[in-house]
C-alpha angles and dihedrals in degrees: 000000000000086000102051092041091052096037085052087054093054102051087046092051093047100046081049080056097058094040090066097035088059089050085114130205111018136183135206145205086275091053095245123144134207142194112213135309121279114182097264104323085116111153120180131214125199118184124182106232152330107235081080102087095209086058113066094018103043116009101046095047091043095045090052093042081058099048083049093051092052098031129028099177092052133115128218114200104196129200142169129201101208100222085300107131089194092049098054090053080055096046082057091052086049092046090051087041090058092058087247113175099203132024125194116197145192104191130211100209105009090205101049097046085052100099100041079051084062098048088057091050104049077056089059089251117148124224127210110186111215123204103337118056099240117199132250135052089337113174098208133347123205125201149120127278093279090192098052092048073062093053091053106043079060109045082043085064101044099049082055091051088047101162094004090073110109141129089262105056118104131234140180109218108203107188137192129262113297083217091070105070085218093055082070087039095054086039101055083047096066096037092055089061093032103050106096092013102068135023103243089211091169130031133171148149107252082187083233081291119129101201081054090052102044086052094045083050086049074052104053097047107053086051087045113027123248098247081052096069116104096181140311131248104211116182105218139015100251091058095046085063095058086040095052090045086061098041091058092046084057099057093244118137139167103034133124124264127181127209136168134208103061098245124176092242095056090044083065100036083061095047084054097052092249104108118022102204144358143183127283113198112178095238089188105053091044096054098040089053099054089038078060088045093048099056099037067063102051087045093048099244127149111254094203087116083058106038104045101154123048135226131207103222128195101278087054100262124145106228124211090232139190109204120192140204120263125200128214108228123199136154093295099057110028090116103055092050125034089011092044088044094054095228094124116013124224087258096051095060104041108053114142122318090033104053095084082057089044084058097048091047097053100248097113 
């Protein structure tokens, strides 16, 4: 009678086991979300925000669909910061707390996030930094040519002015957040085919915000005069929508406007006439390629196949790095690059009031 009674213990408090093992999907205080357990393949993800459309809706899927692929017993604990310096540096604590093996990060202020870095990795604890180079003892960084993006975004700006281009012409430079190591990089890129060509009358820093963007454009064009605007370099999508919706307000039509990102709602922007290029990073291949990174890390395998450049980041380490290619995207191309790619359909991008410039544009 003992033995039944224990035996029966034991199936009901394994059963009880398993019930709670199949929950699925939970979140804690940090935000951070997880799959199932998986007996130490823990990897951790760590995005910056969600204002930021490719985050949420391409990098962290992809990055998970490719875990899954190598791995099928692995677990992914996501987390985004939500543009909260302090809370990414939580959402670390939480990761280290959970026992994770690997964490890939995209940090929002790469200084500020170093010594939490650190902290991970005097736990034994690897770091991929995603995107955007953090600083501190990171073990591989994977990114595109931010430079190059820069150089783009330029010469991007330049090709839509055409004739227009002289040292006279005036442009508003809206940049990225000083607190993101690429936003200097882009930067230093366009500077570096603008400089000569145009005169840079405005600069400033939007902090990848559009409602700051569109106030430092308000800004622009009452020091400079809106008839006196030859164009605007604008270094990602989502401020380009706050800048255009100023400029409109403005009454100013017709001029060039740069973006990156290759957000829907740039795609259409440039369909419409109201923004001329954006941006086009791979998000794919980038996350395929740190989620690679990630577990030849968790194995303890070298990722010099990987990483086969290297990058000085802020705090002075030199980064085993994968940089990849980026692609500038107007009118003209739009559908052998973000169409061809499947990241928007055809259908996605031309609902109502752009079908007539889906048409136009050869895409319907």
């Amino acid at each position: 009678m003992r033995r039944v009674v224990i035996g029966t213990a034991a199936v009901s408090m394994a059963l009880s086991m398993a019930a709670c093992g199949k929950a699925g999907d939970k979140k804690d205080d940090s935000g951070s979300t997880k799959n199932s357990s998986s007996g130490g393949k823990t990897i951790g993800l760590l995005l910056p925000d969600s204002v930021t459309a490719r985050y949420e809706k391409f990098d962290h899927p992809f990055f998970e669909a490719k875990i899954k692929s190598l791995c099928s017993d692995c677990t992914v604990e996501y987390a985004n910061a939500a543009g909260d310096t302090a809370k990414q540096a939580q959402q670390v604590s939480s990761m280290i707390t959970k026992g994770v093996k690997v964490i890939v990060i995209s940090a929002q202020d790469s200084a500020a996030i170093k010594s939490s870095i650190q902290t991970a990795v005097n736990k034994g604890i690897k770091v991929v930094a995603y995107d955007r180079l953090a600083q501190g003892p990171v073990s591989g960084y994977v990114s595109f040519d931010n430079v190059k993006v820069g150089e783009l975004q330029g010469q991007g700006l330049l090709d839509a002015l055409g004739s227009k281009a002289t040292k006279s012409s005036k442009v508003v430079m809206i940049n990225g957040d000083d607190a993101d190591p690429n936003a200097a990089q882009f930067k230093q890129g366009a500077h570096k085919v603008l400089d000569g060509k145009v005169n840079i009358a405005y600069e400033q820093s939007g902090l990848w915000k559009d409602s700051v963007a569109a106030q430092k454009m308000k800004a622009a064009i009452t020091q400079l005069g809106a008839k006196k605007i030859a164009g605007v370099y604008s270094a990602n999508d989502d401020m380009a929508a706050g800048i255009a919706t100023t400029l409109k307000g403005a009454g100013i039509s017709g001029i060039p406007l740069t973006g990156q990102d290759a957000e829907l709602a740039g795609i259409q922007r440039i369909l419409a006439g109201t923004q001329s290029s954006t941006v086009y990073k791979p998000f794919k291949q980038e996350a395929d390629t740190a989620a690679e990174m990630a577990y030849d890390l968790l194995q303890g395998k070298s990722i010099s196949s990987l990483a086969t450049t290297t990058q000085t980041s802020g705090s002075g380490d030199k980064v085993p790095s994968d940089l990849l290619t980026p692609i500038s995207v107007t009118k003209s191309n739009i559908k052998d690059t973000v169409v061809k790619d499947k990241i928007y359909t055809v259908q996605e991008i031309c609902t109502g009031e752009f079908a007539k410039a889906c048409k136009a544009a050869g895409l319907q």
